[in-house]
N, C-alpha and C positions, 0 to 999 in steps of 0.2 A: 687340775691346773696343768699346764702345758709345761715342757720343760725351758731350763732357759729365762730368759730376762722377757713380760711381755708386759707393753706398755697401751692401754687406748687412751685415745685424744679424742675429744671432742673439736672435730674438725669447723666448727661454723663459730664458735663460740669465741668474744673477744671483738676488739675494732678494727682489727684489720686481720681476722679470718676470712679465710683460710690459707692469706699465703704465709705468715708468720707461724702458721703449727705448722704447715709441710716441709719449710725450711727450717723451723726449729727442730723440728723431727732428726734432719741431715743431718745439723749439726752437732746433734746430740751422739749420735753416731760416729764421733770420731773418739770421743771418752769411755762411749758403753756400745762397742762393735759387735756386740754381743743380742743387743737390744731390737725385736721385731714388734711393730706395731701394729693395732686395730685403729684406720680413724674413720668415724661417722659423719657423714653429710653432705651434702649434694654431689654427686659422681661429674657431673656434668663441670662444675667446678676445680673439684681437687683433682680430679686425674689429669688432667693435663700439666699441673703443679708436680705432682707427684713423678712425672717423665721426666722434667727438669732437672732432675737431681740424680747423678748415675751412682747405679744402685741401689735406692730406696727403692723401687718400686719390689724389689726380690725378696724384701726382709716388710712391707707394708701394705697391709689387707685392708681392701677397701670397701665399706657398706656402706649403699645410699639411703639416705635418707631426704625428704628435701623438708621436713619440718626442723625448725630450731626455736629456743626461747632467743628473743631479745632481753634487754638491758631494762628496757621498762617492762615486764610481766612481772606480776607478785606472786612469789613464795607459793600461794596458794592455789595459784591458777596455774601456775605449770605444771605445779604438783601431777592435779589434774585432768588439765589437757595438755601434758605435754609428752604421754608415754613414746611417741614413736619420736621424737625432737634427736638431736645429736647428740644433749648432754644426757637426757636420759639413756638411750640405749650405751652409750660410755659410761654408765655409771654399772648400767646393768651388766655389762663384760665384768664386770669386777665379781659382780656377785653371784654371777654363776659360774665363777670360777675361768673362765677365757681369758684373764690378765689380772695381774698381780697387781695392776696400778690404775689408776684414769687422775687425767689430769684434763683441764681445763679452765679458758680463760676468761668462760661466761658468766653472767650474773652471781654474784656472789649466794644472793639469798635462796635463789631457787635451784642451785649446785647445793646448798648445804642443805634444805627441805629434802631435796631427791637423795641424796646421799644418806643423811639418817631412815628413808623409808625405806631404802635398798640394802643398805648395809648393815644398818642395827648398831647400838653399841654394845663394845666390848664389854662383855661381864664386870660388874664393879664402876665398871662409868657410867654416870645418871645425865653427866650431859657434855658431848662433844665440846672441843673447842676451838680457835682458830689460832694456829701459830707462825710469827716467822723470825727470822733470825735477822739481825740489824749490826751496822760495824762498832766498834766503839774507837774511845781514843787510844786503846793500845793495840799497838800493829799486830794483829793475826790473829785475835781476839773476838768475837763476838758477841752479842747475847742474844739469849731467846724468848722471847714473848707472848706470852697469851694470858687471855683470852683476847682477840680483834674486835668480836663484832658477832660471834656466836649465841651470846648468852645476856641478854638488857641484864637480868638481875640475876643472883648466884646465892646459894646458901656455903658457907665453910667449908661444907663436904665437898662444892663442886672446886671451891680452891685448891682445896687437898686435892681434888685428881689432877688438878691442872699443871698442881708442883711434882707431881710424878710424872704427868707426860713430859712437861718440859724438862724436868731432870733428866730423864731416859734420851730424849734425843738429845740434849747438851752432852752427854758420855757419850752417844752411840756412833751420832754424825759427824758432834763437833769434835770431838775425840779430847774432852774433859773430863781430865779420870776422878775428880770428886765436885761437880758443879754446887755453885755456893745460890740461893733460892733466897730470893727476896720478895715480899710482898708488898705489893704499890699502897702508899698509905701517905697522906698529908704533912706524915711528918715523923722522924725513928720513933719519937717517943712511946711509951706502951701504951700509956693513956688517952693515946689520940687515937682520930678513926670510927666509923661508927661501927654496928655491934658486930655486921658479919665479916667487918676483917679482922676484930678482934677476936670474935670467935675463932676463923679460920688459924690465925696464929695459936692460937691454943693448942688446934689441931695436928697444926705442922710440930710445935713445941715435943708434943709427946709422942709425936709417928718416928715409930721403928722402923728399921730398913728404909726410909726413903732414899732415894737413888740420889742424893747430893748431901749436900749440908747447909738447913735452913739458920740464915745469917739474921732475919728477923725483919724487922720495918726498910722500906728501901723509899725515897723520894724521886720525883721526877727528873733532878738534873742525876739520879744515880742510874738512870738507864743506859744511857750510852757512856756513861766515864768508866768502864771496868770495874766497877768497885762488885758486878755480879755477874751470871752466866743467864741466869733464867727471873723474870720478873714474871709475877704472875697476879691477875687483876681481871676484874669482869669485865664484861664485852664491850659494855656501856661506855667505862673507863679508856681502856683498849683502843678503843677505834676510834675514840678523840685524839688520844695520845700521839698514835699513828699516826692523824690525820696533819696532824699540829707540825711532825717529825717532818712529814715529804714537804707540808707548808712552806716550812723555814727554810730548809734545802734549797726548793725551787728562790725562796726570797732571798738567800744570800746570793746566786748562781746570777737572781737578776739584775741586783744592785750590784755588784762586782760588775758590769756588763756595761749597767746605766755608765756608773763612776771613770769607766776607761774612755765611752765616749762622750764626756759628760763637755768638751771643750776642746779646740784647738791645742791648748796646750796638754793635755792627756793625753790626747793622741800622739803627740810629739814626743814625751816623755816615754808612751810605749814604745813606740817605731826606736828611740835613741835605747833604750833597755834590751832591745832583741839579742844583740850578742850574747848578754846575762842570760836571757832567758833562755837563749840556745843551749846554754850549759846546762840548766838545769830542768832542761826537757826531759830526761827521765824521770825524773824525781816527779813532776808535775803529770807528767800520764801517769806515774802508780799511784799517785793523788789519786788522780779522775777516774782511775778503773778501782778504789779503794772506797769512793763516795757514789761511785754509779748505782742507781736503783737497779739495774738489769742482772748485776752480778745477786744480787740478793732476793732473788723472783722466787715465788714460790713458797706459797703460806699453805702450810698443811692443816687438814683437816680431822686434829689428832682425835682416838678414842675411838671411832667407829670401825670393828670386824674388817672393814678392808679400806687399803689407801686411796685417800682422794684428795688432788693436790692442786691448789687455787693461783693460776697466773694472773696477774695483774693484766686488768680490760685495755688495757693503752699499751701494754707492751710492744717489742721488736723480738726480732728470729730469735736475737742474742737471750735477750728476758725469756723467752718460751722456751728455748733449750736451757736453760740455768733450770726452768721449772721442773723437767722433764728430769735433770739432774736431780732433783730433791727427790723424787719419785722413785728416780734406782736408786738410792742409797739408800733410801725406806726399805726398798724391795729387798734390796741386796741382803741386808746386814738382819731381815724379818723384824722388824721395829715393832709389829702390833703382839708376836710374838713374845718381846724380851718386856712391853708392858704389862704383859698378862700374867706373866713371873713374878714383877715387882709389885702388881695389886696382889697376886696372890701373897708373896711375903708379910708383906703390911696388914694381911687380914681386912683391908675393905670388903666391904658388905657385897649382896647379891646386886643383880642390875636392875634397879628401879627407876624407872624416869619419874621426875617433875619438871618435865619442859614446859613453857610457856606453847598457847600456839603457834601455830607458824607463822598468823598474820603479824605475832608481836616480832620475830626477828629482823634482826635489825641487819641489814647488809653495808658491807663491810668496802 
């Protein structure tokens, strides 16, 4: 491994690659100056991207490639046929050691396929999972989530890693010195839930050392109200949840929108409000930069040997540098390291898979 902070990008990967990685790259660069990157994929393309930006080009090593996965390839097939693509050879910098990180904004499914066959899981993890961090209602607060979209169905044991991964980054990143671990279930009570998240709670019940403190049954409005740091739930679960979460979002942000221009008189009542609102124009941007999806980019792909960190396909510069952020502070603080401590504390077992195939994941 080279000295220093090294990050690959998957330069083609994403809807509006490659100029939101090459700029996201920049911008990342004013937080972690320290930071040089590998990005793969068409030369013809990025380097002319890559002059735009004074400075990057000194600290940013360029391989072409001019293969890439799209959005539609399955899991399977890039597997594949896609060894020479962008996001593979960025995945491969990770694993033979040329960078500490790969991040990328490409298909979910066929980023997590390549990544588990390049990476491997960590000792003691039977199956990867997808995490990211989300705001809550208390200011400075967030919490963490997984499993996304990794895993359709999950035994106990895969719970139990999950509430270790997620525990470990809640301490490490979010800099929660005892994160409180809740598992997603239809309702506190013990008696509800079918068997594997009863089982799982068992599990969590009696696990030593784990890296938080398991608070027990958590419900769905208990995600974002602070009442936890890290929820933990299968892939299946996850990736509705999420998907329901950015839903609502966007559905408040539109009807607020409809409702101002909904009538002559609305719009009157804005236009006579401006003063008001002039006042409390700061208040209302640290709203919007509090509720922004771009500040919260970057769902990692916890459990595997090395970091591989998942941008949102619709992103902007701002989104792909926040990704790139999540990326060094993995690197930085060695996060696959300090879980390999706390499996080892806990006495989880050796590394056995029972993944599903590839064609059953579910992207996220």
């Amino acid at each position: 491994m080279q000295n220093g902070l090294v990050i690959s990008l998957d330069g083609m990967g994403g809807d509006r690659a490659p100029h939101i990685v090459v700029e996201g790259a920049s911008l990342a660069r004013r937080k972690y100056p320290q930071a040089k990157f590998i990005i793969f994929g068409d030369e013809q393309k990025i380097g002319p991207l890559i002059k735009k930006h004074p400075g990057l080009e000194a600290v940013m090593e360029l391989r072409h490639t001019p293969d890439r996965v799209t959005s539609e390839d399955k899991p399977s097939a890039a597997l594949r046929s896609g060894r020479n693509s962008s996001m593979r050879l960025a995945i491969d910098a990770v694993g033979n050691g040329e960078a500490h990180c790969v991040v990328s904004a490409g298909n979910t499914g066929a980023l997590m396929a390549m990544a588990k066959f390049v990476l491997k899981a960590l000792p003691g993890i039977t199956r990867p999972a997808i995490a990211t961090y989300m705001p809550t209602k208390i200011a400075g607060q967030g919490v963490v989530m997984l499993d996304l979209g990794a895993n359709v169905e999950c035994s106990p044991k895969n719970l139990l890693e999950f509430a270790t991964l997620g525990g470990v980054f809640s301490r490490e990143i979010m800099k929660v010195a005892e994160p409180r671990i809740g598992l997603l279930n239809v309702g506190s009570e013990q008696m509800k839930g079918h068997e594997t998240v009863k089982g799982a709670a068992e599990l969590l019940d009696a696990a030593t050392h784990l890296p938080g403190k398991y608070i027990g049954f958590v419900e769905g409005d208990d995600i974002c109200s602070g009442t936890v740091d890290v929820v933990v739930t299968d892939g299946f679960t996850g990736n509705i949840v999420l998907k329901a979460i950015e839903g609502t979002a966007k559905l408040i942000g539109s009807l607020a929108k409809q409702t101002v221009l909904s009538s002559w008189l609305a719009k009157m009542g804005t236009v006579l409000s401006l003063p008001g609102i002039a006042l409390a124009l700061p208040a209302f941007i640290s709203l919007k930069k509090r509720l922004d999806p771009r500040f919260y980019n970057g769902a990692s792909f916890m459990g595997l040997k090395g970091l591989c960190i998942k941008s949102h396909g619709g992103t902007d510069a701002i989104g792909f540098a926040n990704a790139i952020g999540v990326a060094a502070e993995m690197s930085l603080i060695q996060f696959n390291k300090k879980v390999a401590e706390e499996l080892e504390n806990m006495g989880i077992g050796s590394n056995q898979t029972d993944s599903p195939p590839l064609e059953d994941e579910i992207s996220a």
